[in-house]
C-alpha positions in Angstrom: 0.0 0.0 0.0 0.8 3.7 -0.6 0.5 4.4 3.2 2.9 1.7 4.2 5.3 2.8 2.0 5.4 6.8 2.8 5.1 5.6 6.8 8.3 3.6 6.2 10.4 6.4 3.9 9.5 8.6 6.7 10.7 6.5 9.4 14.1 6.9 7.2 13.6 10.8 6.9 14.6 12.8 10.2 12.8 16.2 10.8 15.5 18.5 10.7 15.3 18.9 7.2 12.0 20.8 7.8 14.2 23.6 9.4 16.7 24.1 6.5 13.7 24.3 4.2 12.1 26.8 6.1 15.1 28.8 6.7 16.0 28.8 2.9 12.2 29.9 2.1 12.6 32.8 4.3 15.9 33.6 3.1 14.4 33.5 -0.5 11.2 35.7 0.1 13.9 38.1 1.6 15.8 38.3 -1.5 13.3 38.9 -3.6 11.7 41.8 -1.8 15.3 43.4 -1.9 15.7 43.1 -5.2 12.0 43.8 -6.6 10.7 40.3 -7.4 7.8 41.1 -4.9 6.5 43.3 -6.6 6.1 47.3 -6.1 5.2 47.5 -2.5 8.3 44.6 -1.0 7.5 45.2 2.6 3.6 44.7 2.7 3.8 41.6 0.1 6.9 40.0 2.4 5.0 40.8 5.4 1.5 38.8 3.4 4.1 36.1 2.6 5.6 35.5 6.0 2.0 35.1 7.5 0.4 32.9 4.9 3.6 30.4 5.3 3.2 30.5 8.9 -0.5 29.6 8.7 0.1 26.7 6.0 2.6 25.1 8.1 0.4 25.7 11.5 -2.5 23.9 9.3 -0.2 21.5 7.8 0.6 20.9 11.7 -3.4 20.0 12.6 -3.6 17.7 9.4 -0.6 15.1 11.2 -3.2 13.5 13.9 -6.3 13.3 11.4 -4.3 11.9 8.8 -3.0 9.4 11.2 -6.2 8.2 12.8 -8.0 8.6 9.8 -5.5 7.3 7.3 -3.0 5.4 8.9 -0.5 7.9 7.8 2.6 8.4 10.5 4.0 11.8 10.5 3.9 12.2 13.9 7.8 12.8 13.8 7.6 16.2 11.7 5.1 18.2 13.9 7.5 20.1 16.0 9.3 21.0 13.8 6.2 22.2 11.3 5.5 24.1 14.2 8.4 25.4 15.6 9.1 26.4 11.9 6.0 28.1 11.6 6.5 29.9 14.7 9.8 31.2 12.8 8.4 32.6 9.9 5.0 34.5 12.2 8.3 35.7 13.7 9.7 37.3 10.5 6.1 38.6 9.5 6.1 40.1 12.6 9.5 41.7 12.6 9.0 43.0 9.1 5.9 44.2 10.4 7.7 46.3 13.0 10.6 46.9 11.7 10.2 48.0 8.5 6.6 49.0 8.2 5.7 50.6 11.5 9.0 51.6 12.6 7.9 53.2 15.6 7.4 51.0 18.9 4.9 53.8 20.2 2.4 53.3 16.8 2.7 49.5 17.0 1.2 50.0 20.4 -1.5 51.6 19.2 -2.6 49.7 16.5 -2.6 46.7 18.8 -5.4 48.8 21.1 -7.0 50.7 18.1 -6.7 48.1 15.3 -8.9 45.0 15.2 -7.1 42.4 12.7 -3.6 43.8 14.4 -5.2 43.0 17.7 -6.6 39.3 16.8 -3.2 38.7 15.1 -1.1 39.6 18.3 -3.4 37.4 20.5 -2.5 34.8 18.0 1.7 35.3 18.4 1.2 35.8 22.3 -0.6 32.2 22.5 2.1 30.3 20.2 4.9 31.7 22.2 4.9 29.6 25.4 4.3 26.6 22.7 7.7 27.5 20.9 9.8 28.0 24.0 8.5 24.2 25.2 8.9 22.8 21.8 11.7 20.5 23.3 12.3 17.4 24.7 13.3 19.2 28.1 9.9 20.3 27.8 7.9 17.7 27.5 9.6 15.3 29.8 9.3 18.1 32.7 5.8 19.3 31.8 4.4 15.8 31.1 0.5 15.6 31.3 0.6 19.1 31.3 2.4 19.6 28.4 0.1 18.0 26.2 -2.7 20.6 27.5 -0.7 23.4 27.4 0.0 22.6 23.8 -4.0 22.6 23.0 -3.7 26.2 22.9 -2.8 26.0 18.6 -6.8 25.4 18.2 -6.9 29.3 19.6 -3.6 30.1 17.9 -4.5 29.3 14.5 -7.9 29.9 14.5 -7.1 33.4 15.3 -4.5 33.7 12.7 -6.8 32.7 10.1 -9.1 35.7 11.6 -6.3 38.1 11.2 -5.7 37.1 7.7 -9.6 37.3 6.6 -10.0 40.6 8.6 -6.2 41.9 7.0 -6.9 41.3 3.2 -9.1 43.9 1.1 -12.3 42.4 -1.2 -13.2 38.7 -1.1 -9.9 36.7 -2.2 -10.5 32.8 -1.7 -7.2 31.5 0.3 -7.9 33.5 3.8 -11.6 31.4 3.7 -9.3 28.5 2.6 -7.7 28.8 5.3 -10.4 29.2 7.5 -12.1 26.4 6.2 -9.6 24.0 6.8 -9.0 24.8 10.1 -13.0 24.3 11.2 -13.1 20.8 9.7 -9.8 20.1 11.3 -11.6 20.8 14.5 -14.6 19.5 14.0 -12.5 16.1 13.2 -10.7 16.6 16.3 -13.9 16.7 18.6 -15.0 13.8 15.9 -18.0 15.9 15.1 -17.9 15.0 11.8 -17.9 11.0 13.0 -20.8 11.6 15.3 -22.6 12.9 12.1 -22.3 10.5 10.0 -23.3 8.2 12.6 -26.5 9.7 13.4 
């Protein structure tokens, strides 16, 4: 089968990978905004393109437990660092953000106050911090039980990404609802609302 034979060139495939990948991604989008190939407004389109990563690889992240209860499919091994990557690049979107579009620690403070999306969208980097800094096997050995609740708090995270995304873009463009999408069946599979259904 297909399955068995992705679950065992996985077990062959370490993680780390993941991290170079991402790394060289960011380091490309960089690039390009330096030297025009983002177009003519660099800043706002890295910014866009440092948030969607971040939000494919968070939903990328959700998909690893479906697929594996659902599917049989074990990628178990590449979540952390899908997420610890992800938390990277909502890093860089907001640094760009900061640094190179507000440039003033004083009006980033108030747009977090006056500005919906901004505000939804810090909630959202807030929550995924104390899930990067325990993204280690320190962590998780210390933490136990409670690390596995702890770590719950990417439902919230994402969702609220998504939220800042939708809210963030102008007219009706189809990947922020996409996005949005995804991430409600991916709960409802998680609560196995969508099993219950079918059953009733």
């Amino acid at each position: 089968m297909i399955i068995d034979r992705i679950n065992r060139a996985a077990r062959k495939i370490p993680a780390w990978p993941v991290y170079i990948v991402g790394s060289l991604w960011a380091g490309w989008l960089f690039w390009l905004g330096l030297t025009g190939g983002l177009g003519p407004e660099p800043i706002n389109a890295l910014e866009r393109e440092y948030g969607s990563t971040a939000l494919q690889l968070l939903v990328a992240g959700l998909c690893i437990t479906p697929l594996r209860r659902y599917a049989g499919l074990n990628l178990i091994k590449y979540r952390r660092a899908l997420g610890v990557t992800a938390f990277f690049f909502v890093l860089a979107h907001l640094t760009i953000w900061i640094v190179l579009d507000v440039q003033s620690l004083s009006r980033v403070w108030e747009d977090i106050l006056k500005r919906p999306y901004v505000t939804i969208g810090m909630a959202s980097f807030v929550l995924l911090v104390p899930l990067a800094i325990t993204s280690n096997n320190i962590s998780v050995r210390r933490m136990g039980a409670q690390w596995r609740l702890l770590h719950k708090l990417t439902y919230p995270a994402v969702l609220l990404g998504s939220v800042h995304f939708i809210w963030l873009v102008k007219g009706w463009p189809i990947e922020p609802f996409v996005y949005f999408g995804a991430i409600v069946v991916l709960f409802a599979v998680r609560l196995d609302v969508i099993q219950r259904m079918s059953r009733g």
